[in-house]
PyMOL Python script that loads the backbone (N, CA, C, O; Angstrom):
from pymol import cmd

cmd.read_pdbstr("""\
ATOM      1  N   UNK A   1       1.543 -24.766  -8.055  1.00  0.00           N
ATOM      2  CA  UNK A   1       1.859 -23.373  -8.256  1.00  0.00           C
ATOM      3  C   UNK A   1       1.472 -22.595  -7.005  1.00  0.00           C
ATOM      4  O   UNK A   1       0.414 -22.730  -6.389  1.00  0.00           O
ATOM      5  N   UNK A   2       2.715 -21.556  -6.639  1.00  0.00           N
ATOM      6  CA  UNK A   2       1.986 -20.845  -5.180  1.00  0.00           C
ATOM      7  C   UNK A   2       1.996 -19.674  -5.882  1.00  0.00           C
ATOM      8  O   UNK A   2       2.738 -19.410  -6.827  1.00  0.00           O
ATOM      9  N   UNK A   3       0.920 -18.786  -5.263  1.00  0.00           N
ATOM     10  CA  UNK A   3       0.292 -17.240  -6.037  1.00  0.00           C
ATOM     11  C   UNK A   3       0.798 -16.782  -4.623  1.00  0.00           C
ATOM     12  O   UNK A   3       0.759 -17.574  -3.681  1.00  0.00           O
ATOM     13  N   UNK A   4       1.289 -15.465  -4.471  1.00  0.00           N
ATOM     14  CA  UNK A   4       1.115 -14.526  -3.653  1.00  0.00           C
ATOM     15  C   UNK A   4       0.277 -13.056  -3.692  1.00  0.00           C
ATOM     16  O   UNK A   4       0.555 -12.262  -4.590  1.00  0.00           O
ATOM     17  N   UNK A   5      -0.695 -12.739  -2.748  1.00  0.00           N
ATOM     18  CA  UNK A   5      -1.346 -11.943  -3.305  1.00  0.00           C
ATOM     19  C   UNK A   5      -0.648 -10.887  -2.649  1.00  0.00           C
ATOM     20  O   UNK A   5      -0.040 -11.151  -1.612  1.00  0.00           O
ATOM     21  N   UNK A   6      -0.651  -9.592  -3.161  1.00  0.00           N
ATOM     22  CA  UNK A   6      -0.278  -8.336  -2.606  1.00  0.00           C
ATOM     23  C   UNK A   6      -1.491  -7.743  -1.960  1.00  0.00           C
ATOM     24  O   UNK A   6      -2.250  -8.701  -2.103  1.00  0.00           O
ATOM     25  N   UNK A   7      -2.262  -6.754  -1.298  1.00  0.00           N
ATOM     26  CA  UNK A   7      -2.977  -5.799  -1.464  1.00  0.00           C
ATOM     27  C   UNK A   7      -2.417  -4.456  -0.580  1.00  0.00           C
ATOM     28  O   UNK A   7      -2.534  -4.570   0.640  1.00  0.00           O
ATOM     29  N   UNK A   8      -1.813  -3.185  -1.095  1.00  0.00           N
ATOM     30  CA  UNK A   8      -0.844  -2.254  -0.823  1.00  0.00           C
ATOM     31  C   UNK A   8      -1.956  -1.228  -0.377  1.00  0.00           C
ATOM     32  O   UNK A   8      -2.644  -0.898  -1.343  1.00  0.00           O
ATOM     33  N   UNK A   9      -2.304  -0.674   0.716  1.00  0.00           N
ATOM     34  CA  UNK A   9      -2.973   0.758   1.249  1.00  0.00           C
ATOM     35  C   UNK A   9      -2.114   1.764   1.308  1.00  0.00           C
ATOM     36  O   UNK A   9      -0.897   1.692   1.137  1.00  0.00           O
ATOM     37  N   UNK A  10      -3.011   3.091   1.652  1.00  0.00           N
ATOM     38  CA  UNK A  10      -1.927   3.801   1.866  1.00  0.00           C
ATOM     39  C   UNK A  10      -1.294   4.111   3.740  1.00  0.00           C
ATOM     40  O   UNK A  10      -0.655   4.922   4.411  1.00  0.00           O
ATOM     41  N   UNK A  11      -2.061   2.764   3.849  1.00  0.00           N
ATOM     42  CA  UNK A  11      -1.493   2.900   5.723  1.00  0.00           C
ATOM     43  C   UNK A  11      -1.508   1.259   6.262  1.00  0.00           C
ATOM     44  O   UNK A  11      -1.476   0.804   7.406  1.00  0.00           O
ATOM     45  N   UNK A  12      -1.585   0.408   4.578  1.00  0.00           N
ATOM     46  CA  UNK A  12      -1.460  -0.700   5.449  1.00  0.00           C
ATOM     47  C   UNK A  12      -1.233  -1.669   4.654  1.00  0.00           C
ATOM     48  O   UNK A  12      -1.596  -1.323   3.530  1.00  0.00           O
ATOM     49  N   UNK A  13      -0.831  -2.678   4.653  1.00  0.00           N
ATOM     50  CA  UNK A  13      -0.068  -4.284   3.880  1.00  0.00           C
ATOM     51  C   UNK A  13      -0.547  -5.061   4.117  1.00  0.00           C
ATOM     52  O   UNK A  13      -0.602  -5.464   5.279  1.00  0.00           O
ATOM     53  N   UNK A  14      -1.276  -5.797   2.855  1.00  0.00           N
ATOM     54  CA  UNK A  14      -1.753  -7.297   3.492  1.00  0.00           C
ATOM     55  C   UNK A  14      -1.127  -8.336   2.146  1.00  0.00           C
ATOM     56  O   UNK A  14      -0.806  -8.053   0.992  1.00  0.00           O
ATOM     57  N   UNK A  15      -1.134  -9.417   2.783  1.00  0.00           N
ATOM     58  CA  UNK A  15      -0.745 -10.130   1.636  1.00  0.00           C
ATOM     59  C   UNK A  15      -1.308 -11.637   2.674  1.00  0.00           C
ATOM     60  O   UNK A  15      -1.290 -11.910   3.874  1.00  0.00           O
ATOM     61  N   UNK A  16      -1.872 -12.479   1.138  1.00  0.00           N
ATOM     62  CA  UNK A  16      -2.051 -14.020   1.681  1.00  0.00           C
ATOM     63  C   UNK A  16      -1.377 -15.020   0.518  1.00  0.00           C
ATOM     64  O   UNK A  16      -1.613 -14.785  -0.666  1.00  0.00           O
ATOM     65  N   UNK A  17      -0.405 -16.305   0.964  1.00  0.00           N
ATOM     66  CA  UNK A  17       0.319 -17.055   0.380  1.00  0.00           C
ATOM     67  C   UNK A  17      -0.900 -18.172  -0.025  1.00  0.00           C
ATOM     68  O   UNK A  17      -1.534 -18.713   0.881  1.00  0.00           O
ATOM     69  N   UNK A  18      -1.189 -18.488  -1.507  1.00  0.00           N
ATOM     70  CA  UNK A  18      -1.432 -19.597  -1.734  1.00  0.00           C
ATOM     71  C   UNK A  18      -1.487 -21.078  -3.007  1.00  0.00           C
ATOM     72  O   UNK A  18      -1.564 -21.166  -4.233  1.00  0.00           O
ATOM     73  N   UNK A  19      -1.416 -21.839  -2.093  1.00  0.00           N
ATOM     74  CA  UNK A  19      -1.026 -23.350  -3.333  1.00  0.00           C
ATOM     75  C   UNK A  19      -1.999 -23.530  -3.808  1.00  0.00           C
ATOM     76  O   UNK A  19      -2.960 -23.335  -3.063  1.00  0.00           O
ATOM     77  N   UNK A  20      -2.286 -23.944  -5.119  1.00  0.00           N
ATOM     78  CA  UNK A  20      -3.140 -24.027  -5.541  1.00  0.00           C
ATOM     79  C   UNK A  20      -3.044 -25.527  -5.859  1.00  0.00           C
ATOM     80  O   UNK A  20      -4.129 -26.033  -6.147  1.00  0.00           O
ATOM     81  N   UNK A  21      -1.837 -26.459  -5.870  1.00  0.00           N
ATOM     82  CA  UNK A  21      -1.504 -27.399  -6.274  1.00  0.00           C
ATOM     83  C   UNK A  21      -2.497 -28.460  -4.915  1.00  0.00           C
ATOM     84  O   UNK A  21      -3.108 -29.501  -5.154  1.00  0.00           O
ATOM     85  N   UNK A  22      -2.414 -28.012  -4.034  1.00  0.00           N
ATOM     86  CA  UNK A  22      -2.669 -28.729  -2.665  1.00  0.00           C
ATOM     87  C   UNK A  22      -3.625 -27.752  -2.551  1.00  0.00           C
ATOM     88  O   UNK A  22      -3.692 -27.666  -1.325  1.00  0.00           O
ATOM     89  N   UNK A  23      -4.344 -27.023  -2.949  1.00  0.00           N
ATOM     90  CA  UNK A  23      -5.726 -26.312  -2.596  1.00  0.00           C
ATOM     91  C   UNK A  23      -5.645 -25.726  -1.593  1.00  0.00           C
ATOM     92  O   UNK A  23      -6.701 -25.710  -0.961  1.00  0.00           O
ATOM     93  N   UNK A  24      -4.616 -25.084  -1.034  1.00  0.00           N
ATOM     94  CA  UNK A  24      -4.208 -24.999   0.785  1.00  0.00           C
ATOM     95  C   UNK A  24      -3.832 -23.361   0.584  1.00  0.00           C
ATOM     96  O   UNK A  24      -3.234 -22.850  -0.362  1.00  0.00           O
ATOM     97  N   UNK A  25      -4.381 -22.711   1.786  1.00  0.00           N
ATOM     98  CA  UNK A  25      -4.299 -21.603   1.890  1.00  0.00           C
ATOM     99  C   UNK A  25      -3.603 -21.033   3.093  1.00  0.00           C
ATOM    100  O   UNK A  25      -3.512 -21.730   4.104  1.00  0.00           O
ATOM    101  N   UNK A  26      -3.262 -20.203   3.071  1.00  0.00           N
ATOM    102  CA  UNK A  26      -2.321 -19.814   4.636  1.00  0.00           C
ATOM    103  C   UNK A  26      -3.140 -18.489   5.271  1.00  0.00           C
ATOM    104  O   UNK A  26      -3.669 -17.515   4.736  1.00  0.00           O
ATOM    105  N   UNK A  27      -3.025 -18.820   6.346  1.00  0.00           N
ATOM    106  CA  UNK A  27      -3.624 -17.105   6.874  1.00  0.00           C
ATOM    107  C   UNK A  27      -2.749 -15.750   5.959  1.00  0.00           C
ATOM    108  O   UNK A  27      -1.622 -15.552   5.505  1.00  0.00           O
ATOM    109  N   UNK A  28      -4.216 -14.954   6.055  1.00  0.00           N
ATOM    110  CA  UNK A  28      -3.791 -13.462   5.880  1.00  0.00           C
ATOM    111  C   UNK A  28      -2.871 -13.116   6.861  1.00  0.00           C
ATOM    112  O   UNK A  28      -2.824 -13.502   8.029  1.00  0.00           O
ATOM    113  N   UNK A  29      -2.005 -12.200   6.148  1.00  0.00           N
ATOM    114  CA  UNK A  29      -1.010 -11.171   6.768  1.00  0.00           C
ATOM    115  C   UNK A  29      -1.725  -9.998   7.235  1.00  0.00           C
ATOM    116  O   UNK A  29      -2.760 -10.607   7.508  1.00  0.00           O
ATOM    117  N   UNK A  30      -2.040  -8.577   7.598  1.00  0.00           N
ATOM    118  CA  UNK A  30      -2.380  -7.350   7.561  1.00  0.00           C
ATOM    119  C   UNK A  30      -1.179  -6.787   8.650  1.00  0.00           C
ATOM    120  O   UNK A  30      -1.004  -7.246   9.779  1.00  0.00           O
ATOM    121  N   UNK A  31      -0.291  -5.520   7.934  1.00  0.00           N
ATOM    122  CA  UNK A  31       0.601  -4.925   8.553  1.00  0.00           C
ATOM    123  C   UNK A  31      -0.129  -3.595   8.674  1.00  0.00           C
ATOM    124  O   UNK A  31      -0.583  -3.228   7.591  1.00  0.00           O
ATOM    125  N   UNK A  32      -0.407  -2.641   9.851  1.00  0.00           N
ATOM    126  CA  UNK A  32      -0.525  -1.064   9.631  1.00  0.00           C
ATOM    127  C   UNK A  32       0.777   0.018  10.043  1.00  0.00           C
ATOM    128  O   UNK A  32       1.426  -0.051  11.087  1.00  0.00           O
ATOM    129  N   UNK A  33       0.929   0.789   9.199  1.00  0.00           N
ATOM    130  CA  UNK A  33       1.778   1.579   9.275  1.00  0.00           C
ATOM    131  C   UNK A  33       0.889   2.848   9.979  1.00  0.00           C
ATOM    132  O   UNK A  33       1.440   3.919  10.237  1.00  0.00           O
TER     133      UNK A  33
END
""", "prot")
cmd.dss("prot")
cmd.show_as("cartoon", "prot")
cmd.util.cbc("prot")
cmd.orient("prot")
């Protein structure tokens, strides 16, 4: 199963992709507007 996490600011985007099947995590995203 892959989870995507959101976390929404009001000046900025982050999100991190992860498997839980393979225990494997991907780098954080962080976007600033």
């Amino acid at each position: 199963m892959k989870i995507l996490v959101i976390n929404a600011g009001s000046s900025s985007l982050k999100y991190q992709l992860i498997d839980m099947e393979n225990e494997k995590s991907w780098p954080r995203v962080s976007v600033s507007v």
